[in-house]
C-alpha positions in Angstrom: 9.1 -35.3 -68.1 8.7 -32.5 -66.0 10.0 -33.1 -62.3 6.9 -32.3 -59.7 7.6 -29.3 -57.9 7.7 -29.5 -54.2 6.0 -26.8 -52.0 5.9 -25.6 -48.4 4.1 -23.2 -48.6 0.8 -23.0 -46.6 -2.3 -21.0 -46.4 -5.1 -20.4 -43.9 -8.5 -22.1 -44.2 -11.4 -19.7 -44.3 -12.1 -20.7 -40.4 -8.2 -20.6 -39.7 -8.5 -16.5 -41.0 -11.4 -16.1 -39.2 -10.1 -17.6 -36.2 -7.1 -15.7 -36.1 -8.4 -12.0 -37.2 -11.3 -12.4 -35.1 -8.5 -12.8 -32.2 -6.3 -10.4 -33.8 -9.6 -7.9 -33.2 -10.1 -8.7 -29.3 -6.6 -8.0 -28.6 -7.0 -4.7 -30.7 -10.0 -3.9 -28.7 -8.5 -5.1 -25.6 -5.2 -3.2 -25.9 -5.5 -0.3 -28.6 -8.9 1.2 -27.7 -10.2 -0.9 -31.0 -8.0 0.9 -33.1 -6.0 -1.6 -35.6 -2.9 -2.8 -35.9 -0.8 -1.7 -38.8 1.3 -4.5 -40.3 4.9 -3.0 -38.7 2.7 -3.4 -35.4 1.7 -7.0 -35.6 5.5 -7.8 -36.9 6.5 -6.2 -33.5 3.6 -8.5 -31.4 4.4 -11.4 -33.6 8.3 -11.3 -33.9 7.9 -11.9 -37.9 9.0 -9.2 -40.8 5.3 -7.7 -41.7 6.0 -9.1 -45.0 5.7 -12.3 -43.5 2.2 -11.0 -41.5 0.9 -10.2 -45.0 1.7 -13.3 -46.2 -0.2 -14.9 -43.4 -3.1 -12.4 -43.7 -3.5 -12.2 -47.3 -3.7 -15.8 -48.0 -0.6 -15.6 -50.6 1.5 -18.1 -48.4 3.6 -19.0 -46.2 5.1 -21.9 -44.0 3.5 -23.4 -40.8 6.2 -22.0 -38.3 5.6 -18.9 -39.1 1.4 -19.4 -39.0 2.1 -21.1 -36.0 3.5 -17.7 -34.6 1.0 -15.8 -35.6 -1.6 -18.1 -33.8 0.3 -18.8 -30.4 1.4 -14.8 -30.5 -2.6 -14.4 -29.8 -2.9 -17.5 -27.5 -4.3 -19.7 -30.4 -3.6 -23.5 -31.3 -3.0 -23.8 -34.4 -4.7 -27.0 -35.8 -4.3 -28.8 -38.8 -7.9 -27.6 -39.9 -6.5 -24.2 -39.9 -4.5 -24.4 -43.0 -3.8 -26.4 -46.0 -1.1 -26.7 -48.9 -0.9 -23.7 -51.1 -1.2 -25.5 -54.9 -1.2 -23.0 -57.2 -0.4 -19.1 -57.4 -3.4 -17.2 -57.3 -3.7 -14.0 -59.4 -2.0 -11.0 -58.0 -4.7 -8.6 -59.0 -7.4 -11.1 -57.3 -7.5 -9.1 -54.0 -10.1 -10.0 -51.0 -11.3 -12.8 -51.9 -9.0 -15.4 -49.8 -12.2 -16.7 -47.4 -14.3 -18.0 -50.7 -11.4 -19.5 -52.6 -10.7 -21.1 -48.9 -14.1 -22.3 -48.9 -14.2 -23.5 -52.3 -10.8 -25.6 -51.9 -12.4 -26.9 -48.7 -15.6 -28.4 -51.2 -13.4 -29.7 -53.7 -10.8 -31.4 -51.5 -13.7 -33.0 -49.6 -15.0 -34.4 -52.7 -17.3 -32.3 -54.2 -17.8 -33.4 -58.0 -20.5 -30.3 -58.8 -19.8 -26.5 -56.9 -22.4 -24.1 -57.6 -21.0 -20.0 -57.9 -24.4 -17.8 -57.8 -24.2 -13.9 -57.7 -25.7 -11.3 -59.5 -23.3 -10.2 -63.0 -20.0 -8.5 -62.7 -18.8 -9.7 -59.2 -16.2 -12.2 -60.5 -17.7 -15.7 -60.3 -15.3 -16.9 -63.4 -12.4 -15.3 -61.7 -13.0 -17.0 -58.5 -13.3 -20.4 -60.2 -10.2 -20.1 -62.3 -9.0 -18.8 -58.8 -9.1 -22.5 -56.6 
């Protein structure tokens, strides 16, 4: 029998991201003339290796202490809506689509038995699904 593997890691919710790069955007606006900050830069505001801020960012995960920096380093709470357990390794090559696996992980963890995917051919509906 194969031991269960135990995990830390964490990853934002689709409102935690858009909580937090919404934010991440006023202070940009507020403080750099709207121009954005480059990974190095948020490491700097943040205090974590910009690594670490990709990790947060990207959805690939991390653990809660170092999301919780990234939320109080822009005056945020973070709550425990805001992020869940990462359960699997999402495909490397499957890039910007963190908010609708987010969403669809939501569905399924609050029950859903049926989730509908609908988009025109070629966008990557069966690589999403695998995806959550």
């Amino acid at each position: 029998m194969n031991p269960q593997r135990r995990t830390r890691a964490r990853v934002l919710t689709a409102e935690g991201l858009t909580k937090l790069c919404n934010r991440i955007r006023e202070q940009e606006i507020k403080d750099n003339f709207g121009r954005k900050y480059t990974r190095e830069e948020l490491g700097e505001l943040i205090g974590l290796d910009p690594g670490t801020i990709g990790a947060v960012l990207d959805c690939r995960g991390s653990d809660r202490s170092s999301i919780n920096r990234c939320f109080t380093a822009f005056g945020l709470t973070l709550q425990d809506s805001d992020h869940v357990g990462k359960t699997q390794d999402i495909d490397v090559n499957f890039v910007g689509r963190a908010a609708a696996i987010a969403d669809l992980n939501k569905l399924v963890r609050q029950g859903a038995k049926v989730i509908v995917i609908q988009a025109e051919g070629g966008v990557g509906k069966t690589t999403l699904a695998c995806n959550t």
